[in-house]
Structures are given as C-alpha cells and as structure tokens.
N, CA, C and O atoms as a GROMACS GRO file, in nm:
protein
  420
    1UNK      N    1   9.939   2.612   7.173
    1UNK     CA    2   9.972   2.649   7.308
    1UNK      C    3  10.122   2.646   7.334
    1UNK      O    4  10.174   2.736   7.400
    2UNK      N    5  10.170   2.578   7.300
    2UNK     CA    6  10.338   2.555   7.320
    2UNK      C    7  10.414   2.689   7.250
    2UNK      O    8  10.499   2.760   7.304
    3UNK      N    9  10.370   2.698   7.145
    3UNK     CA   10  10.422   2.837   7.078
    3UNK      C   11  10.408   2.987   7.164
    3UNK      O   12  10.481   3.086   7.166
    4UNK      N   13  10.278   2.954   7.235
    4UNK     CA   14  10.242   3.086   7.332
    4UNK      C   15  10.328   3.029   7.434
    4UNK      O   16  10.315   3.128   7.506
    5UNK      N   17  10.396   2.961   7.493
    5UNK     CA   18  10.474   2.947   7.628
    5UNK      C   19  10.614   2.940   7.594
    5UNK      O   20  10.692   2.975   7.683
    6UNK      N   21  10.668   2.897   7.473
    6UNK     CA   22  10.786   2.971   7.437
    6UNK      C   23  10.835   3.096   7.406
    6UNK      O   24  10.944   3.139   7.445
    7UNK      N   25  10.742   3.166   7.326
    7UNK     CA   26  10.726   3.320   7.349
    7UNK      C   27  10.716   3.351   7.469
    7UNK      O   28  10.794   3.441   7.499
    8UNK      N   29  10.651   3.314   7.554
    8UNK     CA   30  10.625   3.388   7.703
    8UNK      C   31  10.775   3.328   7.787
    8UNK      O   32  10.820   3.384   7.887
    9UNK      N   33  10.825   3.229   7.735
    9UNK     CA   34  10.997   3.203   7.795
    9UNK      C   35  11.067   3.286   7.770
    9UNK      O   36  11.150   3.341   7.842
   10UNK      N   37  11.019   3.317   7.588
   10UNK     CA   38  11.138   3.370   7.603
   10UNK      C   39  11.188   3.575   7.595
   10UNK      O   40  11.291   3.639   7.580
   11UNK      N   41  11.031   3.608   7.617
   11UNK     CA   42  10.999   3.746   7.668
   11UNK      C   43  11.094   3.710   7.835
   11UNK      O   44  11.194   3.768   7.879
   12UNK      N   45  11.039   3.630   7.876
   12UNK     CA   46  11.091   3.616   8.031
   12UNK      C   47  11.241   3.656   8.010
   12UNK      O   48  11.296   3.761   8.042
   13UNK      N   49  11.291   3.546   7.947
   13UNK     CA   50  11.475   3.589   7.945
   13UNK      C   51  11.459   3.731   7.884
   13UNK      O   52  11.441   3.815   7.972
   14UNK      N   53  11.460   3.773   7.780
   14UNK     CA   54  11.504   3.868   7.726
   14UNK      C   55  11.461   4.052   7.877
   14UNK      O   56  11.530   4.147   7.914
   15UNK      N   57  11.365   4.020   7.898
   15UNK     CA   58  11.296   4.115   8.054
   15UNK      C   59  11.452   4.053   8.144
   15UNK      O   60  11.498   4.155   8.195
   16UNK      N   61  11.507   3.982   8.165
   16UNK     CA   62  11.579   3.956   8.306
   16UNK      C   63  11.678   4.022   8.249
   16UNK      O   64  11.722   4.092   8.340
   17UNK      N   65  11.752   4.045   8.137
   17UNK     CA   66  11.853   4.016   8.060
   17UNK      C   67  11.872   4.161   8.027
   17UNK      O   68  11.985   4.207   8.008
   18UNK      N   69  11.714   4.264   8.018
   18UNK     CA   70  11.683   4.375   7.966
   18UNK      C   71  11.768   4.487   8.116
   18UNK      O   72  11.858   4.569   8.136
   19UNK      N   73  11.664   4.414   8.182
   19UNK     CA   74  11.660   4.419   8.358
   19UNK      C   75  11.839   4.425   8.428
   19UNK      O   76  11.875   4.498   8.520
   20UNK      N   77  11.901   4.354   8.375
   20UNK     CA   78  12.029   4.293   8.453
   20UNK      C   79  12.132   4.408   8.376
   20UNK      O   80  12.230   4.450   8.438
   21UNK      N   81  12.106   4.453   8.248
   21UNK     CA   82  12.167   4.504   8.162
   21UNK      C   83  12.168   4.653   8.167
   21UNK      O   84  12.249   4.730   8.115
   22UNK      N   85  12.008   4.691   8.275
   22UNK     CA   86  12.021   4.864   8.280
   22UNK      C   87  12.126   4.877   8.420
   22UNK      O   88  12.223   4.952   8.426
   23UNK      N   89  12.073   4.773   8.542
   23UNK     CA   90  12.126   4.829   8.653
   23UNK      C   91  12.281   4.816   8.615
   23UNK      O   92  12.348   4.898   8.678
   24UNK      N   93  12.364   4.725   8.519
   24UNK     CA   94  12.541   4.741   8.531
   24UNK      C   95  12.544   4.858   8.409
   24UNK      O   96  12.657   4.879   8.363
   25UNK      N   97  12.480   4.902   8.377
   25UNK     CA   98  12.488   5.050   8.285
   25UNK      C   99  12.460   5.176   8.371
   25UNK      O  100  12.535   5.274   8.367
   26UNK      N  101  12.394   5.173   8.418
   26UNK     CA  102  12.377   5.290   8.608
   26UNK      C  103  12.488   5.224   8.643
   26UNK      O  104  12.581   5.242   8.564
   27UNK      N  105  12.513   5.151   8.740
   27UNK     CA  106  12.682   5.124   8.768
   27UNK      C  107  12.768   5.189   8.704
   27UNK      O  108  12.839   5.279   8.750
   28UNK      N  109  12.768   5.145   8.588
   28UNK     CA  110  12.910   5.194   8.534
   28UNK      C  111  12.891   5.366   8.521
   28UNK      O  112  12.984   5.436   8.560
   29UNK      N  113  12.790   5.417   8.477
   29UNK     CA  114  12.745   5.563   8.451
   29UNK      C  115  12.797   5.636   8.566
   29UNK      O  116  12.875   5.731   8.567
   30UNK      N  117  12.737   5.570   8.671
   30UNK     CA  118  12.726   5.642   8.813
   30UNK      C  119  12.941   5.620   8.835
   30UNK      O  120  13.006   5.709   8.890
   31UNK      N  121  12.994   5.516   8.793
   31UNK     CA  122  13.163   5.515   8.805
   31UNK      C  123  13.207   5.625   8.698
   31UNK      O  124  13.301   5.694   8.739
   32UNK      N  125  13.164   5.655   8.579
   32UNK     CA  126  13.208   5.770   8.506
   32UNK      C  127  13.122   5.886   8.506
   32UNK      O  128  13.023   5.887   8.434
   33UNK      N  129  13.148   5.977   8.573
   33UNK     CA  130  13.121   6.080   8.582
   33UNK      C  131  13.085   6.146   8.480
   33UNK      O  132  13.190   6.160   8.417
   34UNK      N  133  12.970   6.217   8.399
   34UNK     CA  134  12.979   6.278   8.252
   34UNK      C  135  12.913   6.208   8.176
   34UNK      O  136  12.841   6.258   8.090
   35UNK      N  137  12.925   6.076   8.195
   35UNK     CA  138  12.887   6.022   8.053
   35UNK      C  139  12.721   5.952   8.138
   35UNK      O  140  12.711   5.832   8.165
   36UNK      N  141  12.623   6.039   8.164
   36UNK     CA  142  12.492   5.986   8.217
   36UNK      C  143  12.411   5.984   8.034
   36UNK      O  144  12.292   5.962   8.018
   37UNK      N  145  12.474   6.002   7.961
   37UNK     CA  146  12.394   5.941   7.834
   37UNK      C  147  12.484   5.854   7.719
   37UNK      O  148  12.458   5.833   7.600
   38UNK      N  149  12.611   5.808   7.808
   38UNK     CA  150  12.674   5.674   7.732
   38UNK      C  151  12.600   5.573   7.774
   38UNK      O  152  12.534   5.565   7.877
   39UNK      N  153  12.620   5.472   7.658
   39UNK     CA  154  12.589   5.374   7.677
   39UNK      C  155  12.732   5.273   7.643
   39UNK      O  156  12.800   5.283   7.541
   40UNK      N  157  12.751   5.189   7.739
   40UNK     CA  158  12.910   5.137   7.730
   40UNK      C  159  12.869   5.022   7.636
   40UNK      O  160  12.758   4.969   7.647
   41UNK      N  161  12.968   4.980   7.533
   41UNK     CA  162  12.985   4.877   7.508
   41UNK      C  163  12.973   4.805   7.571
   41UNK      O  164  13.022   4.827   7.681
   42UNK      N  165  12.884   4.632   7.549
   42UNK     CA  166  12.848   4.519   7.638
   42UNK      C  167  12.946   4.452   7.674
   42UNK      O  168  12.953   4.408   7.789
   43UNK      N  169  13.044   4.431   7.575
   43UNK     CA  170  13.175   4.363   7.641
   43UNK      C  171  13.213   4.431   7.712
   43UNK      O  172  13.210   4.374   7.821
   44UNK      N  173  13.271   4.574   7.726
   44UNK     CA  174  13.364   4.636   7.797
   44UNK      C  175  13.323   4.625   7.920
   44UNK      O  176  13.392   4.570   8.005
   45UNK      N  177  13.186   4.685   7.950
   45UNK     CA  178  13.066   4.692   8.063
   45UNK      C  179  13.125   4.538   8.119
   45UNK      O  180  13.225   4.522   8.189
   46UNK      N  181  13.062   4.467   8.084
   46UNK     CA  182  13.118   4.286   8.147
   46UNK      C  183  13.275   4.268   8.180
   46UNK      O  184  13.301   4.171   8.250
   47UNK      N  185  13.376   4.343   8.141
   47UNK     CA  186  13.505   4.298   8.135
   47UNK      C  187  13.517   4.432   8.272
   47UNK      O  188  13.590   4.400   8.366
   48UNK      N  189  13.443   4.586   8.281
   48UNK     CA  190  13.475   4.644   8.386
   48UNK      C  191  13.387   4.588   8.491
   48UNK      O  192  13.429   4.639   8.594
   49UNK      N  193  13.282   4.508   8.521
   49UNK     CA  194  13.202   4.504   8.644
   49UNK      C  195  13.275   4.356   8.678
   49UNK      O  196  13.254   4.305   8.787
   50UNK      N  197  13.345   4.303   8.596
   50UNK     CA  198  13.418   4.156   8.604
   50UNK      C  199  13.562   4.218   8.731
   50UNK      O  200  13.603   4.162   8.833
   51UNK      N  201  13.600   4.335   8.672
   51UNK     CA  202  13.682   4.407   8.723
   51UNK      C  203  13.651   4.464   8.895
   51UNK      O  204  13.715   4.463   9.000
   52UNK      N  205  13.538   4.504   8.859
   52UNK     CA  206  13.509   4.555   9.018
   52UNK      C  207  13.514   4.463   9.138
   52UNK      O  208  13.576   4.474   9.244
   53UNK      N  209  13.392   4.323   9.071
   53UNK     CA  210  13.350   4.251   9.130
   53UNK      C  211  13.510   4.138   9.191
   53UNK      O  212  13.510   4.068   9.292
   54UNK      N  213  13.635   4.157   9.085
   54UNK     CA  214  13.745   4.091   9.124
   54UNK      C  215  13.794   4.177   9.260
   54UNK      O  216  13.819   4.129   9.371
   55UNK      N  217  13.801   4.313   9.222
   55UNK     CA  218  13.845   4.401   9.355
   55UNK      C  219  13.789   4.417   9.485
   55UNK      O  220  13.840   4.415   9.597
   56UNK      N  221  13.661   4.434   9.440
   56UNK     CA  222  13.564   4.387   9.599
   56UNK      C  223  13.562   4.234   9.672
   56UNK      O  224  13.567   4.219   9.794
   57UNK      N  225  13.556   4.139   9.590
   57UNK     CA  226  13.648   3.990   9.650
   57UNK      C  227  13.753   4.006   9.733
   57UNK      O  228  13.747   4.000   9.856
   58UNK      N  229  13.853   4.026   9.665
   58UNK     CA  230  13.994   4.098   9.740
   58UNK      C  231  14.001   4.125   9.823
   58UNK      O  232  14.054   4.059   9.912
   59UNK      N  233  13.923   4.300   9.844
   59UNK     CA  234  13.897   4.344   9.933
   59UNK      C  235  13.852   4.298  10.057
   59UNK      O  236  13.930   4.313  10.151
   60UNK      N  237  13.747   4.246  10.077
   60UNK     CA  238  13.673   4.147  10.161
   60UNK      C  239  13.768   4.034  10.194
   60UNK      O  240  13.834   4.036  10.299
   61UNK      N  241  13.774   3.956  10.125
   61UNK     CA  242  13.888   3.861  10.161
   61UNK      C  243  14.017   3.887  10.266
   61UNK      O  244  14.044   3.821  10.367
   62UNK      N  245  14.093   4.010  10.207
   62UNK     CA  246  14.221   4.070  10.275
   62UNK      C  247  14.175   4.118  10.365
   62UNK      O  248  14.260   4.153  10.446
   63UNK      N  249  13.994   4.157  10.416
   63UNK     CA  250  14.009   4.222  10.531
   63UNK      C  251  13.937   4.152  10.682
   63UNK      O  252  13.931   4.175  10.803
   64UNK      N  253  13.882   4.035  10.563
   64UNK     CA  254  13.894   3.902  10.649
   64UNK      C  255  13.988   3.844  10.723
   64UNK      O  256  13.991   3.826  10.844
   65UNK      N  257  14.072   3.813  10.629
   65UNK     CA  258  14.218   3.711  10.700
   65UNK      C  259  14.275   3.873  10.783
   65UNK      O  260  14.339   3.858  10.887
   66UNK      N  261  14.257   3.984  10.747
   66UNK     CA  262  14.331   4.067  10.862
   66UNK      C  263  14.270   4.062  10.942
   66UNK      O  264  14.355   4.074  11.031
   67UNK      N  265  14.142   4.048  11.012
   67UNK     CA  266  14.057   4.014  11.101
   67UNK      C  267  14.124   3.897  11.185
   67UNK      O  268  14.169   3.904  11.299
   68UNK      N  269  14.119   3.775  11.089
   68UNK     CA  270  14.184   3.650  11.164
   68UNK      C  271  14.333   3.693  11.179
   68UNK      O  272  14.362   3.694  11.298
   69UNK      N  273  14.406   3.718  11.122
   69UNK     CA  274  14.513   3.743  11.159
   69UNK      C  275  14.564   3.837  11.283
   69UNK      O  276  14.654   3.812  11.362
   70UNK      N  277  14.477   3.955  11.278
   70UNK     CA  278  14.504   4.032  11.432
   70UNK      C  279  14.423   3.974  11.582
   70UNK      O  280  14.426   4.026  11.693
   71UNK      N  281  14.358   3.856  11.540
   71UNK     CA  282  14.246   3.885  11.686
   71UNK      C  283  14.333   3.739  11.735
   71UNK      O  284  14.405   3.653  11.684
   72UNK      N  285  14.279   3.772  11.856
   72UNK     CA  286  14.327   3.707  12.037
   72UNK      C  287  14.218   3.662  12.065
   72UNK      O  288  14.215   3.610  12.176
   73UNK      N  289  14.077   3.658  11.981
   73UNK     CA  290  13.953   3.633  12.071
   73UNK      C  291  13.937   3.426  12.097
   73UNK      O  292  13.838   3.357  12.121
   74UNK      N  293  14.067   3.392  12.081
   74UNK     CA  294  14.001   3.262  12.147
   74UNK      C  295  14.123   3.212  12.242
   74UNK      O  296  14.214   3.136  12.210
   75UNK      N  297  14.101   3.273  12.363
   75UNK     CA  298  14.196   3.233  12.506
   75UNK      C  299  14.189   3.030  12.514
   75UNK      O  300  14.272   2.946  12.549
   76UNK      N  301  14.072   3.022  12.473
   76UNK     CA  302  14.037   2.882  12.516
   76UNK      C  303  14.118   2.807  12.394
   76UNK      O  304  14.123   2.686  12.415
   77UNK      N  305  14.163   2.836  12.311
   77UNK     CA  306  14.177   2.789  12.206
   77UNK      C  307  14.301   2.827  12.127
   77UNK      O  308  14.302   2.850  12.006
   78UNK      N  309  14.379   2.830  12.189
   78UNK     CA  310  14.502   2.943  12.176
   78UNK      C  311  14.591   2.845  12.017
   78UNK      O  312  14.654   2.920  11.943
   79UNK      N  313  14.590   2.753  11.993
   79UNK     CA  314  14.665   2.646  11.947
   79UNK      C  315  14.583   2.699  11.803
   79UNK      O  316  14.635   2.739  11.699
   80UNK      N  317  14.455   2.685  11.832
   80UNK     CA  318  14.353   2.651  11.698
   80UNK      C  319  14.420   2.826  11.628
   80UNK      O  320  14.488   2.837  11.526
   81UNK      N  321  14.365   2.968  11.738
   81UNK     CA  322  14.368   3.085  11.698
   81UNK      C  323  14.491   3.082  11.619
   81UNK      O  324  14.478   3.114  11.501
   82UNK      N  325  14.664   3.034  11.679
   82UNK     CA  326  14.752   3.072  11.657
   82UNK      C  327  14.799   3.022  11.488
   82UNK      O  328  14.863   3.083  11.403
   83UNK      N  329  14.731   2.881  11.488
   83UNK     CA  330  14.719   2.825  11.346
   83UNK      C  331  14.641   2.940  11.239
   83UNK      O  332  14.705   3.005  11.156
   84UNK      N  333  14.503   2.950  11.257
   84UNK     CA  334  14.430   3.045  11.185
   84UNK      C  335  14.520   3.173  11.165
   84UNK      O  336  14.518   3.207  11.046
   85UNK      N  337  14.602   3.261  11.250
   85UNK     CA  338  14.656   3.367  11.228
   85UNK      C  339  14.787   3.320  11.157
   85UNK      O  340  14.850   3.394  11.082
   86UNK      N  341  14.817   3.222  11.178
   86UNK     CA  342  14.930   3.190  11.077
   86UNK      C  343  14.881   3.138  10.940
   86UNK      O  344  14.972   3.116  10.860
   87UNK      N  345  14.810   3.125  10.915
   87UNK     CA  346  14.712   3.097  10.780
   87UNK      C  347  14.696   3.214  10.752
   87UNK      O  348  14.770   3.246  10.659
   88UNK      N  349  14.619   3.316  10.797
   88UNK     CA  350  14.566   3.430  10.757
   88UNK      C  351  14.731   3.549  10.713
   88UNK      O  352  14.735   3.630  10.620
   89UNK      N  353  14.815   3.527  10.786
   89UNK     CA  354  14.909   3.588  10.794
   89UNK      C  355  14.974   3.556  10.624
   89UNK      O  356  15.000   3.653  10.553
   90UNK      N  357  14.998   3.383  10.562
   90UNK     CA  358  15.057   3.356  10.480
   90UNK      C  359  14.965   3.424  10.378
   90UNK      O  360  15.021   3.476  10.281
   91UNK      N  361  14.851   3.429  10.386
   91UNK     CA  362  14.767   3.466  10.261
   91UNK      C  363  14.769   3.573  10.246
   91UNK      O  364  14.785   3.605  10.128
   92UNK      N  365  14.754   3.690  10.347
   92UNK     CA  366  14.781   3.823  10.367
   92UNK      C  367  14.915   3.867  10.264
   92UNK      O  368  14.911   3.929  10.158
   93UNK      N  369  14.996   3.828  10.314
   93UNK     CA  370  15.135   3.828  10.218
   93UNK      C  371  15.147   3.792  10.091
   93UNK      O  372  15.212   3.860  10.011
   94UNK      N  373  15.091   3.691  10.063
   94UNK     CA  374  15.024   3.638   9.890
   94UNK      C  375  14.957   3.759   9.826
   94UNK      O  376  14.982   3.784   9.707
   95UNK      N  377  14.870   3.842   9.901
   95UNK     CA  378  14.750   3.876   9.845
   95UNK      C  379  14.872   4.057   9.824
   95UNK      O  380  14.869   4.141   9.734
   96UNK      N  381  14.951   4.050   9.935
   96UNK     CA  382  15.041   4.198   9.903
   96UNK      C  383  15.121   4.215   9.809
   96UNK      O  384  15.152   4.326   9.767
   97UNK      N  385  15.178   4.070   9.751
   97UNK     CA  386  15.288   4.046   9.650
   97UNK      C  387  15.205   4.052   9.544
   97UNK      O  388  15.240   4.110   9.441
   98UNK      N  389  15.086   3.993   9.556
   98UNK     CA  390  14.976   3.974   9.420
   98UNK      C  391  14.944   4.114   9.383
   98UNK      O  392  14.923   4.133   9.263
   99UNK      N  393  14.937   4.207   9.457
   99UNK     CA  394  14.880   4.317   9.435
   99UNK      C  395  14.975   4.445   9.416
   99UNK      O  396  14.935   4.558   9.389
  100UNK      N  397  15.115   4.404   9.436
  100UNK     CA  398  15.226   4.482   9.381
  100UNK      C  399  15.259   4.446   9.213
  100UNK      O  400  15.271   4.520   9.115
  101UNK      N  401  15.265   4.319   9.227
  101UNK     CA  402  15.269   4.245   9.105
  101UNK      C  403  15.144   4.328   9.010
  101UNK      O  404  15.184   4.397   8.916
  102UNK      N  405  15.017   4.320   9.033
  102UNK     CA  406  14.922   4.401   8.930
  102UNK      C  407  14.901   4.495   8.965
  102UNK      O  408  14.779   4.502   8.980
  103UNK      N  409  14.969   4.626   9.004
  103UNK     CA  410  14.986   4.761   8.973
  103UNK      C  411  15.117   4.806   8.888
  103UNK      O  412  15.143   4.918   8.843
  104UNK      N  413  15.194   4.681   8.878
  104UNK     CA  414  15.312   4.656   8.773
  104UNK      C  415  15.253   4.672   8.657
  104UNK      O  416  15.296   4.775   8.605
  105UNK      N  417  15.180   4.625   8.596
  105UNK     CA  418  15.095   4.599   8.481
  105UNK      C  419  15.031   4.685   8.372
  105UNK      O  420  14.962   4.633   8.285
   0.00000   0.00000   0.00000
C-alpha cells in the first residue's frame, strides 16, 4: 500500500508541475508572437516570467505610492496624510533612479 500512495504523490507533483508548466508556456507564446509551436527553454521561461512578474511588482507598487503620494483624502488627518506622501514621494524617486539605472543596462 505505501508504494501505491507514493506513486499516487508523486503522479500528484509531476500533474501540478505538468499543469504550472503549460500555462507559463501560453504566457510566454502568447508574449512572442510566431512562435505558437516553440517550446521555450525551462530556464529561460523561469528567468523571463521571473522578469515579468519583477515588472508588474514595480508597476503596482509605483502606482501605489503615486496614489499615496497625490491624494488629500484625509482632512482629519492632515499630519498622518502629509507623512505618508512624504514616504511615498521618497520611494517614488528611488523607484525613478532605479529604473533609469536598468534601462542603462
């Protein structure tokens, strides 16, 4: 019995793994245009969706703190807001130098 439930473990991983491995191959397919019958190298595939997933962080992030950084929405709280937009403001600027810096590259 133990032999049948390690096999059935490890069908399980290899199905999640099978599973996890088509949808970032559609990803990447659907990002290169043409190549709907490449199949990318596994490293590269991991080193470009490592890539995306760094840019969409970013993204989100920078358009967060620009959020905090432009809004007025707390009259009651003017001390707390003005701190947060000065936070959001320093990181904003980090994140513009960071991102001049790696288009240098």
């Amino acid at each position: 019995m133990q032999i049948i439930e390690e096999r059935d473990e490890l069908q399980q991983l290899f199905d999640l793994q099978w599973k996890a491995d088509r949808r970032a191959v559609k990803l990447w397919q659907a990002a290169h245009p043409g190549n709907d019958l490449v199949w990318p190298d596994h490293t590269n595939m991991v080193v470009w969706l490592m890539e995306q997933y760094d840019a969409h962080a970013q993204r989100t992030l920078r358009d967060a703190l620009q959020k905090i950084a432009d809004t007025d929405q707390y009259p009651d709280h003017e001390d707390t807001a003005a701190e947060l937009r000065e936070i959001a403001r320093g990181a904003l600027t980090a994140f513009t130098s960071t991102e001049r810096t790696d288009t240098k590259k």
